[in-house]
Structures are given as C-alpha cells and as structure tokens.
N, CA, C and O atoms as a MOPAC input file, in Angstrom:
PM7 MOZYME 1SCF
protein

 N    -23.42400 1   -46.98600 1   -59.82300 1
 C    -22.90900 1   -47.54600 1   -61.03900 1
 C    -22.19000 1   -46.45800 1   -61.80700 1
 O    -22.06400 1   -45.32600 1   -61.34000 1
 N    -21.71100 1   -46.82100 1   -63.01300 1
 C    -20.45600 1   -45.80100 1   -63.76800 1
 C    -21.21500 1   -45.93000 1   -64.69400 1
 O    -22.16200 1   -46.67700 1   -64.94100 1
 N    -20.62300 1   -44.98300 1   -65.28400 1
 C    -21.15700 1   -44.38500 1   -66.87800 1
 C    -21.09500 1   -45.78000 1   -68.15200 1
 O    -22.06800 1   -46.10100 1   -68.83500 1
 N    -20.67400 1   -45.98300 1   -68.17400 1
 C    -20.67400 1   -47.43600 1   -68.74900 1
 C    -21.68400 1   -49.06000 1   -68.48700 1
 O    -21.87700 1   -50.08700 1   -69.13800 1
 N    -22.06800 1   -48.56900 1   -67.30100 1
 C    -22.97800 1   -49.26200 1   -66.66100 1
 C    -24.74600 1   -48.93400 1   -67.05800 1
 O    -25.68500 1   -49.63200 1   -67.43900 1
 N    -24.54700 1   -47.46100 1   -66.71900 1
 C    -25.50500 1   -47.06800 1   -67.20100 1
 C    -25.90500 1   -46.51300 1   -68.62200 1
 O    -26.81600 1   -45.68600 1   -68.58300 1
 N    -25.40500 1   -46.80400 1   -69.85100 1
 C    -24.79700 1   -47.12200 1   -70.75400 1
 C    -25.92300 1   -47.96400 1   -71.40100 1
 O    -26.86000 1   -47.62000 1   -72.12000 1
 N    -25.38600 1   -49.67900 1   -70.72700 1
 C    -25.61700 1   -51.01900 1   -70.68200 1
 C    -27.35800 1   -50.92000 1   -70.22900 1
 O    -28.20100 1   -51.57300 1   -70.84300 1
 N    -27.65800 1   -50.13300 1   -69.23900 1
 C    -28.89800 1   -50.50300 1   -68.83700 1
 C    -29.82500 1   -49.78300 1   -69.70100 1
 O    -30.87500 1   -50.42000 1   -69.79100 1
 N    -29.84200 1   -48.65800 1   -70.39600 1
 C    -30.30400 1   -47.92700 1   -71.28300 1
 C    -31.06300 1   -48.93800 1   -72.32500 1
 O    -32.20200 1   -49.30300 1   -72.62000 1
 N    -29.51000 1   -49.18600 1   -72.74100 1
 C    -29.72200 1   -49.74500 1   -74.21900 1
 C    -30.41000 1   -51.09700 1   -73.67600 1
 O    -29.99600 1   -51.91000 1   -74.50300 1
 N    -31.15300 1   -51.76100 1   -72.84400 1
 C    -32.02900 1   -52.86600 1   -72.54700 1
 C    -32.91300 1   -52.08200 1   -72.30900 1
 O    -33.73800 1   -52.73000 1   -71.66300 1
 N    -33.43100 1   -50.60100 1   -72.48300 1
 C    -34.64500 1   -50.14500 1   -72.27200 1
 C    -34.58800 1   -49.86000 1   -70.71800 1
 O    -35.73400 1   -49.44800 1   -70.54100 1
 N    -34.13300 1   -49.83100 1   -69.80300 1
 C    -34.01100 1   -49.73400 1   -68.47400 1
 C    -34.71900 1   -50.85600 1   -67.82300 1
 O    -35.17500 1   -50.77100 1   -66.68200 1
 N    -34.80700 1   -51.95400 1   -68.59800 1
 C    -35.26900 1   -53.30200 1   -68.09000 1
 C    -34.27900 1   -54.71100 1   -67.31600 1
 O    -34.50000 1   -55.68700 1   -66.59900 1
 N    -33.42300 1   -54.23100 1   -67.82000 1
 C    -32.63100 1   -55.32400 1   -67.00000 1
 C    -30.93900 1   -54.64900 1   -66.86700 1
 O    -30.46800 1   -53.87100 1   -67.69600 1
 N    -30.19000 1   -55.16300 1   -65.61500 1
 C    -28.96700 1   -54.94100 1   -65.35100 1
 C    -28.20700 1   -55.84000 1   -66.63200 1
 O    -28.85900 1   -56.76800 1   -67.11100 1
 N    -26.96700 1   -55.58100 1   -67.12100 1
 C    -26.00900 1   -55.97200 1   -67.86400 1
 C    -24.90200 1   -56.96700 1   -66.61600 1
 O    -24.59200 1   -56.69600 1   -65.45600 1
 N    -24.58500 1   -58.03400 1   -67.40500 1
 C    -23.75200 1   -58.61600 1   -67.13800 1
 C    -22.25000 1   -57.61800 1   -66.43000 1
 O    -21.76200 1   -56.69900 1   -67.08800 1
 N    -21.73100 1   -57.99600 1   -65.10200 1
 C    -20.87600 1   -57.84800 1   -64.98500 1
 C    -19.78900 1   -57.00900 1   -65.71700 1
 O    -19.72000 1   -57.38100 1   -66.88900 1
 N    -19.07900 1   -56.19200 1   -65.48400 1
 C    -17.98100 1   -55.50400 1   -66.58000 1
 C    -16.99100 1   -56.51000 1   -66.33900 1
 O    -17.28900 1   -57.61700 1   -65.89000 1
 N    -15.56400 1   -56.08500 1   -66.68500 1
 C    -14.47600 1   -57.23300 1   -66.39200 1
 C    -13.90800 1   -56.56900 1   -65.24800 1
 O    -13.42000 1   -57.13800 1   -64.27100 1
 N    -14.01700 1   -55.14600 1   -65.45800 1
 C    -13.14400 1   -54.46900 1   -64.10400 1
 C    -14.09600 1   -54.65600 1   -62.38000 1
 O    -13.80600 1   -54.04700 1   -61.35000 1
 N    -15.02800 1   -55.48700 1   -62.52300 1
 C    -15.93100 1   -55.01100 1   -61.61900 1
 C    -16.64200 1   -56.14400 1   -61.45900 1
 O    -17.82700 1   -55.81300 1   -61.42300 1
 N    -16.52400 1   -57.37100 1   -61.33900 1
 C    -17.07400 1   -58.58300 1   -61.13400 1
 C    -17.65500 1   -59.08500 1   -60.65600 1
 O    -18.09600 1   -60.16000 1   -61.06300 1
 N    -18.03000 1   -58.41200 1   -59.24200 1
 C    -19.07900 1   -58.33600 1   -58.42400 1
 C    -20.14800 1   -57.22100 1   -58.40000 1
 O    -19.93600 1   -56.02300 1   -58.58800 1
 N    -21.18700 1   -57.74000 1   -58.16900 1
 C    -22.91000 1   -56.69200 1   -58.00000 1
 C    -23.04200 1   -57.27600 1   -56.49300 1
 O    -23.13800 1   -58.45300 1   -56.14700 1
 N    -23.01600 1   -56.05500 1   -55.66800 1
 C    -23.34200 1   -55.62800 1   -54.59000 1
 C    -24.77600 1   -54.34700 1   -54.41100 1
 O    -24.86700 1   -53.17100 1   -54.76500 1
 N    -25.45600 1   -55.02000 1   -53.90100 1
 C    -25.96100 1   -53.75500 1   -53.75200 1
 C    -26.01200 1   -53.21000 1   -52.24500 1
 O    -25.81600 1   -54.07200 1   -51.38900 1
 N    -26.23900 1   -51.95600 1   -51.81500 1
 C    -25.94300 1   -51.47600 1   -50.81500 1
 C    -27.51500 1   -51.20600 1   -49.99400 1
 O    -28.62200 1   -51.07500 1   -50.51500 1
 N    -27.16400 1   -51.18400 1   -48.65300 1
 C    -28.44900 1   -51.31600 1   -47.57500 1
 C    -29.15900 1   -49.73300 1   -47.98100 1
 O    -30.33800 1   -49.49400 1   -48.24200 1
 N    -28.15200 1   -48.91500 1   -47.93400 1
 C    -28.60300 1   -47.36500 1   -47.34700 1
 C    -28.22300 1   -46.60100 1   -48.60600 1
 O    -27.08400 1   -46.67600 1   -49.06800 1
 N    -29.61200 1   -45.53700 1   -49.40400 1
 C    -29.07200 1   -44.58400 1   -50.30900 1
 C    -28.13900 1   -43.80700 1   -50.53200 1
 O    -27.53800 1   -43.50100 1   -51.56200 1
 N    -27.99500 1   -43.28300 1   -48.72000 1
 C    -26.83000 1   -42.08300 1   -48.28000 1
 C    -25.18200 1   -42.49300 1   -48.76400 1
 O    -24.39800 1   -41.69500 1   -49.27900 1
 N    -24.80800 1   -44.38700 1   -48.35500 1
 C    -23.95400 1   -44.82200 1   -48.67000 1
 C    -23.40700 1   -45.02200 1   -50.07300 1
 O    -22.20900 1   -45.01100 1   -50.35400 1
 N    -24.74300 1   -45.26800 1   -51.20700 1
 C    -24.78200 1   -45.51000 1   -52.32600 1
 C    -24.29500 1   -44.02800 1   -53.07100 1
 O    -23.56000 1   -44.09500 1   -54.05600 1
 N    -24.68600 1   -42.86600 1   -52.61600 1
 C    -24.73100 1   -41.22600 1   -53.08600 1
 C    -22.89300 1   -41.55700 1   -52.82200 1
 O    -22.01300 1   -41.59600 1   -53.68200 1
 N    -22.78700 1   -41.73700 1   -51.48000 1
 C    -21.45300 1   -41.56600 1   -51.19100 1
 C    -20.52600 1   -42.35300 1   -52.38200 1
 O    -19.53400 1   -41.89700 1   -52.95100 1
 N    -21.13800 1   -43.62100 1   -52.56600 1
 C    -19.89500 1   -44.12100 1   -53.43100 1
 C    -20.23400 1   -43.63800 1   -54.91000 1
 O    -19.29100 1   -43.63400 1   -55.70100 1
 N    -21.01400 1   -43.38300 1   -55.19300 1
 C    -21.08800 1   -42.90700 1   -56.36500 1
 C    -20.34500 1   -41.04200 1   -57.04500 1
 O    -20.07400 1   -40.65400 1   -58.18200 1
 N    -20.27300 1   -40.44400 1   -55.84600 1
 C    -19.52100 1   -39.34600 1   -55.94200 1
 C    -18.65300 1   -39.48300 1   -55.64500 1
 O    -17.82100 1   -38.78600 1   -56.22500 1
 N    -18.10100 1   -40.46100 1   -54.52400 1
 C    -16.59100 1   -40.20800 1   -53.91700 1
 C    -15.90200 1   -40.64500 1   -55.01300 1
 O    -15.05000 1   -39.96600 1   -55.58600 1
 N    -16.37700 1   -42.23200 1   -55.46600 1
 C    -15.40600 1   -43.21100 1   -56.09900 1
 C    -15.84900 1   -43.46800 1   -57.87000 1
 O    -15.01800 1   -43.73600 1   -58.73700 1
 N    -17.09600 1   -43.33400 1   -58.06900 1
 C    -17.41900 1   -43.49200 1   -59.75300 1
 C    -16.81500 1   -42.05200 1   -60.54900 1
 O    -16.14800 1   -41.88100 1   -61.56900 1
 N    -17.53900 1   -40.94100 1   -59.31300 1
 C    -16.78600 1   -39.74400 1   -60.59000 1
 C    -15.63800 1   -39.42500 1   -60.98900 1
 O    -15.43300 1   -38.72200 1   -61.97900 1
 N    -14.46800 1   -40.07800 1   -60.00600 1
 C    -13.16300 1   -39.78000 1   -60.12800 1
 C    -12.60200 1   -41.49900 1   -60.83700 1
 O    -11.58700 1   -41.89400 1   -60.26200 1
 N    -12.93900 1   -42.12100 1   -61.54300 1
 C    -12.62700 1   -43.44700 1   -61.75800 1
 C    -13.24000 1   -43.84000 1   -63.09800 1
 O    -14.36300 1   -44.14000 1   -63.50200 1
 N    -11.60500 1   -43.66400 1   -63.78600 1
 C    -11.80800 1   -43.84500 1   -65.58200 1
 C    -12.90500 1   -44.71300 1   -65.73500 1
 O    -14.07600 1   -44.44900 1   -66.01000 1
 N    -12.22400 1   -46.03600 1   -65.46400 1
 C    -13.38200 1   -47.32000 1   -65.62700 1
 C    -14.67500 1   -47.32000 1   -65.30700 1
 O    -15.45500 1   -48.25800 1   -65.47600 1
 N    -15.05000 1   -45.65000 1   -64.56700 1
 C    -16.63600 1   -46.07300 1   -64.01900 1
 C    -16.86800 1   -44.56100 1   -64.85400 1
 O    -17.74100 1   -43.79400 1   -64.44700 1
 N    -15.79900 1   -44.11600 1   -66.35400 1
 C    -16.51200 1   -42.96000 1   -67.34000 1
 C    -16.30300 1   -41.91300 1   -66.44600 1
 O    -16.70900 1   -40.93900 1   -67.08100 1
 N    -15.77900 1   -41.37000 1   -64.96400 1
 C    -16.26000 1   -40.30800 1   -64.46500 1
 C    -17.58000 1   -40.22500 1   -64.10000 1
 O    -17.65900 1   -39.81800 1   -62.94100 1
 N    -18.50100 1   -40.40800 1   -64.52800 1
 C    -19.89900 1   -40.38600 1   -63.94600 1
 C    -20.30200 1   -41.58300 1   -62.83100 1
 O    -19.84900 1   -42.71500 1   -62.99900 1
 N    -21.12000 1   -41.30000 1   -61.75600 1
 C    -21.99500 1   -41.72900 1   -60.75200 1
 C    -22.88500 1   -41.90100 1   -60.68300 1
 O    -23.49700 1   -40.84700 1   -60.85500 1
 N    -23.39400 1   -42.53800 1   -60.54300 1
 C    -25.11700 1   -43.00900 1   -60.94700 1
 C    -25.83500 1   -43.88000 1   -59.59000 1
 O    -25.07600 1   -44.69100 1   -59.05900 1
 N    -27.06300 1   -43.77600 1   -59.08100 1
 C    -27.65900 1   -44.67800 1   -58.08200 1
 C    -29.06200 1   -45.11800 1   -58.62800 1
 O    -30.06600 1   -44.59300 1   -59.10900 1
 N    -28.63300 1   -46.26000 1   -58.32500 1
 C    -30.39700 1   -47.02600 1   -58.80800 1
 C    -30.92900 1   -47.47200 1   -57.78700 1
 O    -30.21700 1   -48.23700 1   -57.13700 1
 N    -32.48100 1   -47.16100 1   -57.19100 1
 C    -32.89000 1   -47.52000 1   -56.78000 1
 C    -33.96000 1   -48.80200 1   -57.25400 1
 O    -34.66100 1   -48.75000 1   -58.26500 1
 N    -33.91700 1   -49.94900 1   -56.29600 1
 C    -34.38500 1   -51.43700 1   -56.79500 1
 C    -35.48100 1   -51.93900 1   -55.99600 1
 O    -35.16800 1   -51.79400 1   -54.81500 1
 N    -36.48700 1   -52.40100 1   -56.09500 1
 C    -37.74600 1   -53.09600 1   -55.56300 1
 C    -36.98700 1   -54.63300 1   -55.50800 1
 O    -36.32600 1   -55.04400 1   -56.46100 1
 N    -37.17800 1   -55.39700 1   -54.28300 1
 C    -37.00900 1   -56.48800 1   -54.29300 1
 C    -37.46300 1   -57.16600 1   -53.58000 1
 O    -36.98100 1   -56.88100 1   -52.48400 1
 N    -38.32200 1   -58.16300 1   -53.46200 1
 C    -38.95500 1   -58.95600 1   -51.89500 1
 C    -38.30300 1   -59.02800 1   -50.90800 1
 O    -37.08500 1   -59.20000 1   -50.95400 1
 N    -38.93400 1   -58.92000 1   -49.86400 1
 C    -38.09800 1   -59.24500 1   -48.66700 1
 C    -37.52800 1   -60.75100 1   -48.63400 1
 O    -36.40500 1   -61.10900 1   -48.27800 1
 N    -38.78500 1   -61.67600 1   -49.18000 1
 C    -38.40000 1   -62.78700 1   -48.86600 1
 C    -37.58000 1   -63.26400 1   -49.83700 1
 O    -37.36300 1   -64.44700 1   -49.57200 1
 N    -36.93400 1   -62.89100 1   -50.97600 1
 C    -35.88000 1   -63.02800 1   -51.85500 1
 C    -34.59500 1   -62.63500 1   -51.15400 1
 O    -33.71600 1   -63.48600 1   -51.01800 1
 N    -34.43400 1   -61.44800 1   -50.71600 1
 C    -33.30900 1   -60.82900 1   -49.80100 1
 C    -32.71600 1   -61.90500 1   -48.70100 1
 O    -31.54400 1   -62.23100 1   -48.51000 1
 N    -34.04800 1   -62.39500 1   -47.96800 1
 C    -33.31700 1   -63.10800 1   -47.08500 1
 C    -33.09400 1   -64.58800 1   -47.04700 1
 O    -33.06800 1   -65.43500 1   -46.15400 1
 N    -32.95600 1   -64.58400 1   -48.23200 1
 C    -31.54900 1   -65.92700 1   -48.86700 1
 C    -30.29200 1   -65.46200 1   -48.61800 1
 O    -29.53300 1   -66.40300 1   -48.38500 1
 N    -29.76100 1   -64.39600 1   -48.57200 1
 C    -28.45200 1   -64.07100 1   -48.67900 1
 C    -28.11200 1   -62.95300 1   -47.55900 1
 O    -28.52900 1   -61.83000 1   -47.27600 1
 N    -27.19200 1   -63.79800 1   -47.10000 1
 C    -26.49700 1   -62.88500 1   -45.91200 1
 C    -25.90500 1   -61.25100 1   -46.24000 1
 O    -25.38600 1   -60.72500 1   -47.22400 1
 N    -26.19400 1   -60.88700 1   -45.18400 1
 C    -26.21900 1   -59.21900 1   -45.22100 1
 C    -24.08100 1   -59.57300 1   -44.50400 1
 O    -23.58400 1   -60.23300 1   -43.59100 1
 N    -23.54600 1   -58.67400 1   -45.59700 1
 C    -22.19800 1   -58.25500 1   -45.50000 1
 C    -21.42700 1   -56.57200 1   -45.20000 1
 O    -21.42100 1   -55.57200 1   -45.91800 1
 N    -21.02900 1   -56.74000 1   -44.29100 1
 C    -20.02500 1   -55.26800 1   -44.06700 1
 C    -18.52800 1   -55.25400 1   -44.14800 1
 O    -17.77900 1   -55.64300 1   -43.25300 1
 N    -18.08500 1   -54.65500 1   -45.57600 1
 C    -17.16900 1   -54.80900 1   -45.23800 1
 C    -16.09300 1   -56.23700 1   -45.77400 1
 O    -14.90300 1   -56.42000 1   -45.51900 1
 N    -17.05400 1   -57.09500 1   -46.58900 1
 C    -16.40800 1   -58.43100 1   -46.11200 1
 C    -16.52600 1   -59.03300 1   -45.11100 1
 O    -15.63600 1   -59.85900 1   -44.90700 1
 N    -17.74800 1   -58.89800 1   -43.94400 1
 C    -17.70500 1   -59.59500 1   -42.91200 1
 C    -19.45600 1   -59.77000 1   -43.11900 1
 O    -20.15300 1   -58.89100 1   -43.62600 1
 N    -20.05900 1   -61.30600 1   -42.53000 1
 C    -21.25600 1   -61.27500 1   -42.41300 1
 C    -21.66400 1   -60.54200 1   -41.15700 1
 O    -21.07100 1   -60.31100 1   -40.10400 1
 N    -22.43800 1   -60.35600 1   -41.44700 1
 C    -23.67000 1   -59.66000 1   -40.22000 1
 C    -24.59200 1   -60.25900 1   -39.96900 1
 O    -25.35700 1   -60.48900 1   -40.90600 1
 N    -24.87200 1   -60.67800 1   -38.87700 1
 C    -26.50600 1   -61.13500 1   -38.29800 1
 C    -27.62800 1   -60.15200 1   -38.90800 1
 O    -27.71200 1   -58.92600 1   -38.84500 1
 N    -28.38400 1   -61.01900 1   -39.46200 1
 C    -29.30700 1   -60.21100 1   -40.37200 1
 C    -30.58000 1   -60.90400 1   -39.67000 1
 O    -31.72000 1   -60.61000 1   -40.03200 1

C-alpha cells in the first residue's frame, strides 16, 4: 500500500482497510510476501499517488473465506 493508504488505516486505529482511493480501485491482495516487498519498493516508492512510500500488510484470513474467490495471475485465473 502507499502512503496515503496507510494514512487511512491509522486514522481507523489500524482496525479496518479504507475504502478504495480513486486512483486505485481495486484491492488485490497478493499470495507471496517476497512479491508484495517487491511491489511495494519497485512501484509505491517511486509513485506520487502512492506518497513515495511502500508499505506491506500482513492479513489473517480463513481459508475457507479465501476459497470463494478464484486465485488470479496476472489477469488470468488459476486452478486453485
């Protein structure tokens, strides 16, 4: 997430994600930390709209919540 994001989650006490930005309309979250580090340095620190800063949250979520929704790469589903 960008500096603005994390911003948003603060000020809820670190209790809940904020609605969507406008530049950024989708919440994805990602399988693997390593990938998440990656986008958060490659692409948040260099990217006005994401403040320059990079940020990774790690999230607890059921398994059996997860697998309602198809696992994506890319824009493509994956057999999950």
């Amino acid at each position: 997430m960008g500096q603005a994001e994390l911003e948003l989650i603060a000020q809820s006490g670190f209790g809940a994600f904020p609605p969507r930005l406008p530049h950024q309309p989708i919440f994805y979250p990602l399988q693997t930390e390593a990938y998440a580090v990656q986008i958060a340095r490659d692409w948040n620190t260099k990217n006005q709209a994401s403040g320059f800063g990079g940020y990774v949250a790690r999230l607890r979520v059921q398994a059996g919540y997860l697998a309602r929704y198809p696992i994506h790469s890319a824009g493509v589903a994956v057999p999950g």
